[in-house]
C-alpha positions in Angstrom: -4.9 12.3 -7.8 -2.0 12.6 -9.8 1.8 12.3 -8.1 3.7 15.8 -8.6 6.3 15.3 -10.5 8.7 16.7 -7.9 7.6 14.1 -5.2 8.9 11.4 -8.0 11.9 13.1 -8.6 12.3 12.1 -4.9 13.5 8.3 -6.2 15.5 9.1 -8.6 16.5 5.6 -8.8 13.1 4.1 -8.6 11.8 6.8 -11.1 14.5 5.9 -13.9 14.1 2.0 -14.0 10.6 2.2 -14.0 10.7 4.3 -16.8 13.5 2.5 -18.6 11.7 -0.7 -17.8 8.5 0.5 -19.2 9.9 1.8 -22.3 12.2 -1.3 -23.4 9.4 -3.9 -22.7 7.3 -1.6 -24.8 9.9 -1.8 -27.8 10.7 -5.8 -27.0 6.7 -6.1 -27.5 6.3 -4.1 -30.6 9.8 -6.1 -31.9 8.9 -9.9 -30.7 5.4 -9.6 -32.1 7.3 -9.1 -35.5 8.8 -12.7 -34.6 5.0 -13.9 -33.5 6.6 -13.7 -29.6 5.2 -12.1 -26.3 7.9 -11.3 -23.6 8.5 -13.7 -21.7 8.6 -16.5 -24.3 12.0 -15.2 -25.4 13.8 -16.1 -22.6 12.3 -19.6 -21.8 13.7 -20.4 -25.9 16.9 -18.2 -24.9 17.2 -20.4 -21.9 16.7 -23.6 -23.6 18.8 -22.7 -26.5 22.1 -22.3 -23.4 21.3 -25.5 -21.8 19.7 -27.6 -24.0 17.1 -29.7 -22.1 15.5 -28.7 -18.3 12.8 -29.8 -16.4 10.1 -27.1 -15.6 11.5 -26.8 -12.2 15.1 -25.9 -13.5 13.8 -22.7 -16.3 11.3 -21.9 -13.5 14.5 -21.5 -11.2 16.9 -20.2 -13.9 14.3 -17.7 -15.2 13.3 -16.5 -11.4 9.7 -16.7 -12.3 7.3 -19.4 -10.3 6.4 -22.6 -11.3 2.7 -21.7 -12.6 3.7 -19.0 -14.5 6.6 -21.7 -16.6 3.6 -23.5 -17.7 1.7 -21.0 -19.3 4.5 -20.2 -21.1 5.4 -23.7 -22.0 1.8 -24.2 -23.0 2.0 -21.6 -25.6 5.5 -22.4 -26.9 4.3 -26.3 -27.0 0.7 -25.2 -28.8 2.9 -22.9 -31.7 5.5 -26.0 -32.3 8.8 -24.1 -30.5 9.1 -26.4 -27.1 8.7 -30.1 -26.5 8.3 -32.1 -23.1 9.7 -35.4 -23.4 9.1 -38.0 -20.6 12.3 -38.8 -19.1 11.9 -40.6 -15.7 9.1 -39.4 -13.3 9.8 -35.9 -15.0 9.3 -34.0 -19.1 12.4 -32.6 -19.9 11.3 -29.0 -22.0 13.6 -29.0 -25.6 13.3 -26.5 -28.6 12.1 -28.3 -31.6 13.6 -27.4 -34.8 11.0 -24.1 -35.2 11.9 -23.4 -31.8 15.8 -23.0 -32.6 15.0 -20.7 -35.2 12.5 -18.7 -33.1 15.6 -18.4 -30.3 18.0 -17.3 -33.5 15.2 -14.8 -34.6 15.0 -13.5 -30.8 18.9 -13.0 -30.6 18.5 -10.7 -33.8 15.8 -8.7 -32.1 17.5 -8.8 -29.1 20.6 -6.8 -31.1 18.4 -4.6 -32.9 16.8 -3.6 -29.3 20.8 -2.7 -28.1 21.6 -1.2 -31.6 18.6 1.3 -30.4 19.6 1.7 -26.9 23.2 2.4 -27.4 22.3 4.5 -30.1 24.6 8.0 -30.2 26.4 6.6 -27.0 30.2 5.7 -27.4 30.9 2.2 -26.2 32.3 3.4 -22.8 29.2 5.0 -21.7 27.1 1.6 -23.1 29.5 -0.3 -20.7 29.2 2.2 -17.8 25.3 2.5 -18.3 25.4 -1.6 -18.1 27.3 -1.5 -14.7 25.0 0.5 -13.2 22.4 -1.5 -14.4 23.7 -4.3 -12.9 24.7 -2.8 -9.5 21.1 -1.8 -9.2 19.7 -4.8 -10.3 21.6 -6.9 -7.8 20.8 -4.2 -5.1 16.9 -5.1 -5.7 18.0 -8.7 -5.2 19.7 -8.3 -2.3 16.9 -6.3 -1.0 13.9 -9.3 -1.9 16.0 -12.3 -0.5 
């Protein structure tokens, strides 16, 4: 049984970030496949291009995803040659290897194609406006799962 579309118009907010979110992970798959990249992957190099070295713990923290789901993404990054876990103590530290830095550098192009097609025909006020509001809601969700 379908939803009317005037029962969803009910959540107006929960209506247009669903959509929105849909959408821009659809064109962030079609664009880091281009770059041999599934989302998610992005952020762990994006992550470890900012701070250099973490533990799994640490980019499973920073990244707000759980610990099980770090390794299956450090598994695939470590299998294609972008991550490496060097022993340091009782813990791996996760680093980029060379391919990985250029993989991060490739992801920071796609990541300003991706706002090149978003802010398409918008001035740069409404970009920034559009971002607030984006961010208000996005800190109201977290307020709202703590």
């Amino acid at each position: 049984m379908a939803v009317e579309k005037e029962k969803l118009m009910e959540f107006p907010l929960v209506s247009a970030v669903r959509v929105t979110v849909q959408r821009t992970r659809k064109l962030a798959t079609r664009r880091l496949g281009e770059i041999g990249l599934f989302p998610g992957q992005e952020v762990v190099l994006l992550e470890l291009l900012e701070h250099r070295n973490m533990n799994q713990a640490e980019l499973a923290a920073a990244l707000e995803i759980e610990p099980p789901s770090v390794t299956g993404l450090l598994t695939k990054l470590d299998a294609a040659g972008l991550v490496s876990r060097i022993p340091h103590g009782r813990e791996k530290r996760i680093t980029l290897t060379m391919a990985g830095r250029a993989a991060a550098a490739q992801t920071l192009e796609v990541y300003a194609d991706i706002e090149r097609a978003l802010a398409d025909g918008k001035t740069p006020e409404q970009v920034a406006a559009a971002a607030t509001t984006l961010r208000c809601v996005s800190e109201a969700a977290a307020r709202a799962i703590a």
